[in-house]
Every structure is written in structure tokens, then in C-alpha cells.
MARZA-530749 format. One record per residue: residue in one letter; x negated, y, z of N, C-alpha, C in turn. Coordinates in steps of 0.2 Angstrom, whole numbers, plus 5000, padded with zeros to 4 digits. Layout:
BEGIN
AXYZXYZXYZ...
//
This chain:
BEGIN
X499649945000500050005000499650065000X499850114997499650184997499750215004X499350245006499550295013499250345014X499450405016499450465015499250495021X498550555022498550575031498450635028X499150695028498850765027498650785034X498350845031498150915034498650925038X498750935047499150985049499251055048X499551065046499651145045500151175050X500451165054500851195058500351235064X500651305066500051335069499751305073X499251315077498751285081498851215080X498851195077499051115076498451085075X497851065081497351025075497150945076X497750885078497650855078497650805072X497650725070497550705064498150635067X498250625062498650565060498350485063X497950505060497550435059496650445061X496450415064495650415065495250365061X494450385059494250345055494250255058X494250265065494450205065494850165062X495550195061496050155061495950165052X495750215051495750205042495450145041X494650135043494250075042494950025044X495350015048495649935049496149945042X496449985039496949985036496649975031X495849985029495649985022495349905021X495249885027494949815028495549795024X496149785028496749765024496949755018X496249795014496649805007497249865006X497249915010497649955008497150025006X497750065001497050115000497350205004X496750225007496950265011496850335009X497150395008497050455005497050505011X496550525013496550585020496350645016X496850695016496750775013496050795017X495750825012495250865014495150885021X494750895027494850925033495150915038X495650855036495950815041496150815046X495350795048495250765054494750815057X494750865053494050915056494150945063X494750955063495150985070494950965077X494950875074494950845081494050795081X493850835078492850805078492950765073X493450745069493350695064493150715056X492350745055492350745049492650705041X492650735035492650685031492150635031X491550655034491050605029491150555034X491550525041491750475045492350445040X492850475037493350435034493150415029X492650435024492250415019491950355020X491750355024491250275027491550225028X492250245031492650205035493050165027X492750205021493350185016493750225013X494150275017494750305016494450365006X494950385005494650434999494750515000X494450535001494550625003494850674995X495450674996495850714991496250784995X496650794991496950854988497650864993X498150904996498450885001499050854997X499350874989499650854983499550784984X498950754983498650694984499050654990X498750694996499150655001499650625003X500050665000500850665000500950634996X500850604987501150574985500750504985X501250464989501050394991501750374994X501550304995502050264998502250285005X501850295009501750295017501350375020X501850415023501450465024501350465034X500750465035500750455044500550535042X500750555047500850655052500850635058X500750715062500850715071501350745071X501550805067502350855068502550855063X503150865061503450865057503450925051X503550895046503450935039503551015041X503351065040503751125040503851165033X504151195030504351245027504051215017X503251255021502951235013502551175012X502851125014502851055013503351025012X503951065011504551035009504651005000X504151054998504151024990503750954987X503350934994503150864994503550814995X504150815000504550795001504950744995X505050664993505250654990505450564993X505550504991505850454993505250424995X504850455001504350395002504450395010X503950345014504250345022503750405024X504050425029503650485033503550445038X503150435044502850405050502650475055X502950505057502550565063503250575068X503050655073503650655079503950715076X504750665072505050735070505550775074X505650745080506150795085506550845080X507050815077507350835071508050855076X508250845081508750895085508550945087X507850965087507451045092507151095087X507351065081507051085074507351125070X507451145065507851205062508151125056X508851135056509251095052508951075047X508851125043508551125037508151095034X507751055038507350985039507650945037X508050925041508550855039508950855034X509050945032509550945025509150905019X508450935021507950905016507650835014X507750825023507550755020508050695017X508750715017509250685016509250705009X509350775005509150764999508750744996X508050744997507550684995507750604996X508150595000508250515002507550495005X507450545006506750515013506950485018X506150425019506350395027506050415031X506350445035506150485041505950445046X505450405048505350345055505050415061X505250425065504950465070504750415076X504250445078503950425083504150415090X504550465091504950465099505450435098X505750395094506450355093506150285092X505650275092505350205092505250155099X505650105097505750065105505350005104X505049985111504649935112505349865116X504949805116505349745119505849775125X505449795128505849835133506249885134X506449925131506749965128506450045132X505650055131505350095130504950125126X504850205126504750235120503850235119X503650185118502850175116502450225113X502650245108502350305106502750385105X502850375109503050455115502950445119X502750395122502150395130501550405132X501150415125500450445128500550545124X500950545123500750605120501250665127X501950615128501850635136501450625141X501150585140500750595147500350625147X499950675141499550745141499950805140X500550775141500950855142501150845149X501250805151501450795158500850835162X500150795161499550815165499650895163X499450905155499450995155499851025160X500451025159500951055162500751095169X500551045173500251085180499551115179X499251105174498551115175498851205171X499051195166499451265164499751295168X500351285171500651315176500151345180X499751315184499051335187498751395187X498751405179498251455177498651515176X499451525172499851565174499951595182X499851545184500051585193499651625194X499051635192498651695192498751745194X498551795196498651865197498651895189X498051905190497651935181498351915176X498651845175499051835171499851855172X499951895179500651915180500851865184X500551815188500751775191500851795199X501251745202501351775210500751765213X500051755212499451745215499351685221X499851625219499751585223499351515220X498851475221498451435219498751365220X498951315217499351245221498451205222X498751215227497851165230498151155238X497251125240497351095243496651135248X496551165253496251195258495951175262X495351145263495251095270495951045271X496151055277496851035278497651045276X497451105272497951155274498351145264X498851115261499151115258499551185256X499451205249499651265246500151255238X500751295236501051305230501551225231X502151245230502651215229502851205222X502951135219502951115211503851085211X504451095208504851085206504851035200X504850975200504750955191505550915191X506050945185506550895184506550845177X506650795180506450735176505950695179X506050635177505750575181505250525178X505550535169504950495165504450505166X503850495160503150485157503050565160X503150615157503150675157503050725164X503550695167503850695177503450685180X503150605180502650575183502050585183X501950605176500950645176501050695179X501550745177501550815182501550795190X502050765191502050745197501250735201X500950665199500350635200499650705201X499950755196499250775194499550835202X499950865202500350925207499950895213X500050825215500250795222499350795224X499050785217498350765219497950845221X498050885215497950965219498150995225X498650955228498750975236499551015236X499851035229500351065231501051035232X501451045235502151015238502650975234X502850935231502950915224503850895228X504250915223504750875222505050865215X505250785214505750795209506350745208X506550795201507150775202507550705197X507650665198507950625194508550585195X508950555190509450505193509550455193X509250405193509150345194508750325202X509250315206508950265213508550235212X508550195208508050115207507350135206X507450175200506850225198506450255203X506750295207506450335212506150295217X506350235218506250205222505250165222X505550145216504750105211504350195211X504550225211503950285208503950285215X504050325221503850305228503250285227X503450225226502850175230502150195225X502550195219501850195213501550255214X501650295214501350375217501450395223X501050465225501150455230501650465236X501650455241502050455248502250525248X501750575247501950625250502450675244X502550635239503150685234503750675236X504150735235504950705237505350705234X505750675233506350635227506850645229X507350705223507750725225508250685220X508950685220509450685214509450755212X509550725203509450785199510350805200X510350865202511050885203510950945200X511451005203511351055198511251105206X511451065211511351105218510951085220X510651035220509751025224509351045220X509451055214508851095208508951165210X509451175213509551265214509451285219X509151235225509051245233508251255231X508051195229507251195228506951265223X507251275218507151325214506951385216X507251415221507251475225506551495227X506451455228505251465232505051435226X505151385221504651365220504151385214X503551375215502851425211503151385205X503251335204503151305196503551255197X503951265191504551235188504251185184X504151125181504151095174504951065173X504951075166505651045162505350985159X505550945162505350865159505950825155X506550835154507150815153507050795144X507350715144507050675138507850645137X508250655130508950625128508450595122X508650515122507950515115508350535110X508150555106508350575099508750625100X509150665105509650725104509250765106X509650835107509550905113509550885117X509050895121508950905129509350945132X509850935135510250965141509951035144X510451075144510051135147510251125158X509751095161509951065167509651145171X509551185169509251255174509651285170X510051335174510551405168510051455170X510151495165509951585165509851585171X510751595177510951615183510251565189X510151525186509651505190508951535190X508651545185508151565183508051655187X508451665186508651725190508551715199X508651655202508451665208507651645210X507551635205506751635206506051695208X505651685214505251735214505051755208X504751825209504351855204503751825204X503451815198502951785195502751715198X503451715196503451595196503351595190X503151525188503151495182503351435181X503651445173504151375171503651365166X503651285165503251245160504051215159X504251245152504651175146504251125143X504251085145503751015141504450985136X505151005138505650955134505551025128X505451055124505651145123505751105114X505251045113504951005104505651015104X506250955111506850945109507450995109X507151075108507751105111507751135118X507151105123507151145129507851125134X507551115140507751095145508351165148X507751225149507951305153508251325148X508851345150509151405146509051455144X508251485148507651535146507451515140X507051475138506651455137506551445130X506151475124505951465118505651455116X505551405110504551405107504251435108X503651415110503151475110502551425106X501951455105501351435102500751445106X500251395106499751415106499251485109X499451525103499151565102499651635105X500051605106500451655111500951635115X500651585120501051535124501651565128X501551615132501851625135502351705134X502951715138503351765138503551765144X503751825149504051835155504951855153X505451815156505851825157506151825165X506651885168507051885172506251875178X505651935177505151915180504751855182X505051805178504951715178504351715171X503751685174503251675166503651605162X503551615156503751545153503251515148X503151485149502751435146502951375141X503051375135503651345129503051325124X502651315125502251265119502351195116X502751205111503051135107502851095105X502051105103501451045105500851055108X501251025115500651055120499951005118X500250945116499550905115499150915112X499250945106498951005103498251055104X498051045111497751095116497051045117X496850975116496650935117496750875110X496450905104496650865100496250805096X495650795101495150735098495650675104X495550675110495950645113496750625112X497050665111497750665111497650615101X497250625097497050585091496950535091X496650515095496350435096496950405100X497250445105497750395111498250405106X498450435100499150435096498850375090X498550385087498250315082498350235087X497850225093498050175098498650165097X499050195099499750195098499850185093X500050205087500550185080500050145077X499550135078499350105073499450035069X499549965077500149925075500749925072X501049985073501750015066501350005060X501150065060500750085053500550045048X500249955052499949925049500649865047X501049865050501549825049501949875043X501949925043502149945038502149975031X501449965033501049935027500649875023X500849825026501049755025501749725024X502349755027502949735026503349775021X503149845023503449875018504249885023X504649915019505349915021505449865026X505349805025505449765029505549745037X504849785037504649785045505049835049X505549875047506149925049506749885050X506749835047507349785047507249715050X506749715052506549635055506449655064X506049725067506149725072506649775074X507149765077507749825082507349875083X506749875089506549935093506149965086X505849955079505550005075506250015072X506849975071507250025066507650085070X507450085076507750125081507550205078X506750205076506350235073506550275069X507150245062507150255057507850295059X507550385057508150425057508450455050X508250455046508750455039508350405034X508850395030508550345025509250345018X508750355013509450335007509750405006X509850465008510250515011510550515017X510650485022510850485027510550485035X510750515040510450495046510750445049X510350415049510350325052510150365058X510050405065509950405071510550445075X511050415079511650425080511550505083X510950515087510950555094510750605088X510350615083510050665080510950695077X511150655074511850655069512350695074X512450675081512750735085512350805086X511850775088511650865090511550905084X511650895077511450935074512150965071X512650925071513350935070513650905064X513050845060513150805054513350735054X513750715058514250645061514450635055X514650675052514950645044514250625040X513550645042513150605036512650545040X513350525044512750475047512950405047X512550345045512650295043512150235049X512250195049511850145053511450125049X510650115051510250105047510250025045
//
């Protein structure tokens, strides 16, 4: 099979599809791999490593016209005209995204396979779990740095003092995302609660982390008792494939000290906070209602040789099944057809087809 690794172009965007690694296994395979020029330059991976490895250094034209195209974010704007019936493989958070994508990919008859809609045996999301867990860790190490005085922040530090514990961390939500925030808040010494709903869950995180976090139900009144003090907020809230719930109102946001900070880590899907909007990189952050906000859509983005090689790790058994099987391997395994959100003209992902208000163009894949 032909397979395709363009260029990120999305702003700050510089991680890579694929690593020379994985190109050498795919080429062992007898598959031939096209990586657009500078690729992988982003993330330390020259051409001349994809060249050794096999793969052929071309044109981004090139990349895109193949069977199989692996991405990290979804197509945007001036990549739309590459768009035509081949499978896409990246994270298209196609409910947090401007419609217009999915118009596209429907009129091309593209296959859309996203990477956060892919279930393992378990009915776990594999490949959206390492790339939240470097949003998860960011999130407090951000939050952090926001608190700052110099950055408009209430000047309080989440650490730990000799003996003396400092900075109170809010985080709602319980997954991948919740958990590293959590882990990384508890180990810096500051006062961690979160919120989630599921007992059983709470129970197993308890014990798996530390003693000293405290496990609230996610209600809309316990979220709004803790809220009031606390230095840093993360939104962790994950519906797979839809909009994220807006679980924090404006009216809440508003009883928060001055110069607290909110990390949206849900923001790819639409955003947790009712505050809360994209933001980029290169200009991460906005102050609302004297509240900092922190909306980066691809936080992992910030760490992109890491966050390249733990995203390849991950898809690469798809990738290689799917170019071996071909269409196939979407239909023989449940948790990757799970994957597959339009195909044929249609969105084949039920949760994408609500939130975006197109129930009439959706079909079971």
C-alpha cells in the first residue's frame, strides 16, 4: 500500500505522523512510504533518517495522493483540496471543529478513521491515552507557570515547603487526562481534588494514586463549593466522539479569585468551561472575568519529539493492519471500526452526527 505522512501545518503544530522507526517497519513490509519534505523536522526527525529507513522524501501534493494518509490534527482549510476518497488516520475531533470539515470529508467520500474514537478489547481509548497523558502532566506544569505574578497570576506557587503544603488544584474529570493532572498536582505538594462519577472508579484511583487527593462527585454543587479558592482549575471532561459538556457556567467562573487559572485540556472537543476558547501556542492564554485561561488545542504539541514517538508506539499496529488489510481491518475488528467516522459520504460516528446537528447524514459504518 501507498502511505502518505504530510507536513503539519496547523500553527505551532510540530509533531510528525510517523517516525523513522515506524517508516523502516512499514517499508520492511513491502509498503512504500511518501514523508513530505520536513516532516519530521519539528520533532528532531530529519529527512535523511526517513531516507535510510526507506521511506521517499516528496512534495506535500505527493503525500496526500496515496491510499493511506497518517496526520496528528486534522486537515485544515488549505488541505482541503487534497482531500479525496482515500483513508485519513489522525485526531479529527470533528465535533470541536468547524463543520466544514466534515462537509468536506463527506463530499469527497473520505474515510475519516480518528484516533480518539478507536477502542481497544476493553473498551478503551488506546490511542488518545498517551497523548492525554502529556496533556494531563502539561496542564499543572502550565497552570503553574500562569500563577505567576509577572503573568497576572494570584502569585501563589502549588508546591510543597519543608512541611508545609501550598496551592489548591480543582481538576473535573477522572480519566487519562484527570489522573496525570492529578498525580503530577499531588506530587508538587498542592491540595488536589477531583471530580468524577463513577464510585467504582474513584475507588481503584484512591488506592492507585495518592492517599492524600480528594474525590469528589462531579456535581454541579461540589464543583461550585471547591471552585471558590481554587488556584487552578483543569477541564478534563471526555464524551468520546461528541461535545464536551459545558460542566463549569460563566456564573461559576465568575466566583473565582482573581488571578486563578483554568487549564481546558477538553477545549480540541469544544471545551469543558463555558469561558473557554481556542487558543494557540503562540498565544496561549486570555484573561476572562479576571480568571487566566489557558485553551491550547494541541497542548502536546509543546513537546513534539516525545509526544511523536509515544503517538507512532501507539497507531502503529493500526497503521500496519491497515495497510495490510486494507478496508478490511475496519470491518473485522469492532474497537477500530469504532474509529471510522465518515466513510462513502456519510458519518458512520453516531456522537459526531449529534453534535454537529447531521443525524440525517449518518449511517452505521
Amino acid at each position: 500500500m501507498q502511505i502518505g505522512v504530510p507536513k503539519e501545518i496547523k500553527p505551532d503544530e510540530n509533531r510528525v505522523a510517523l517516525t523513522p522507526t515506524g517508516a523502516r517497519l512499514l517499508t520492511k513490509a513491502a509498503h512504500a512510504i511518501f514523508v513530505e519534505e520536513n516532516a519530521g523536522i519539528g520533532s528532531g526527525f530529519p529527512d535523511a533518517e526517513y531516507s535510510k529507513a526507506g521511506a521517499n522524501i516528496v512534495t506535500a501534493a505527493s503525500a496526500w495522493d496515496v491510499d493511506l494518509v497518517l496526520k496528528v490534527k486534522e486537515p485544515v482549510a488549505s488541505e482541503y483540496p487534497f482531500l479525496r476518497q482515500q483513508m485519513i488516520f489522525t485526531y479529527f475531533h470533528l465535533a470541536g471543529v468547524d463543520p466544514e470539515l466534515t462537509r468536506t470529508l463527506l463530499a469527497n467520500k473520505t474515510t475519516a478513521i480518528a484516533y480518539e474514537t478507536v477502542e481497544n478489547e476493553h473498551g478503551k481509548l488506546p490511542l488518545l491515552a498517551p497523548m492525554s497523558a502529556v496533556a494531563g502532566s502539561m496542564a499543572v506544569t502550565m497552570g503553574n507557570y500562569y500563577l505567576a505574578k509577572f503573568n497576572g497570576g494570584k502569585g501563589m506557587l502549588l508546591s510543597q515547603l519543608f512541611d508545609q503544603c501550598y496551592g489548591k488544584v480543582l481538576i473535573v474529570g477522572d480519566g487519562v487526562v484527570g489522573q496525570h493532572s492529578a498525580k503530577v498536582a499531588s506530587n508538587m505538594g498542592a491540595e488536589v481534588y477531583v471530580a468524577g462519577n463513577r464510585p467504582d472508579k474513584t475507588r481503584q484511583l484512591a488506592k492507585s494514586l495518592s492517599s492524600d487527593i480528594h474525590f469528589i462527585q462531579s456535581t454541579e454543587e461540589n464543583i461550585a463549593v471547591e471552585l471558590t479558592d481554587a488556584d487552578l482549575v483543569v477541564g478534563a471532561v471526555l464524551v468520546r466522539g461528541g461535545r464536551a459538556p459545558h460542566v463549569i457556567s460563566e456564573a461559576m467562573v465568575k466566583t473565582m479569585q482573581p488571578g486563578s487559572v483554568i487549564v481546558d485540556v477538553s477545549i480540541d472537543q469544544g471545551g469543558c468551561i463555558e469561558t473557554a476558547r481556542p487558543t494557540t501556542h503562540s498565544e496561549p492564554v486570555f484573561t476572562k472575568h479576571d480568571v487566566i485561561h489557558y485553551c491550547v488545542a494541541n497542548m502536546p504539541g509543546a513537546y513534539p519529539r516525545l509526544s511523536s514517538i509515544a503517538l507512532t508506539n501507539a497507531t502503529l499496529p493500526y497503521a500496519v493492519k491497515l495497510a495490510d488489510q486494507g478496508e478490511n481491518a475496519l470491518r473485522t475488528d469492532l474497537g477500530f471500526t469504532r474509529g471510522v467516522n465518515t466513510y462513502g459520504g456519510q458519518i458512520t460516528c453516531l456522537a459526531v452526527a449529534e453534535s454537529l446537528n447531521m443525524i440525517d447524514r449518518y449511517k452505521a459504518f
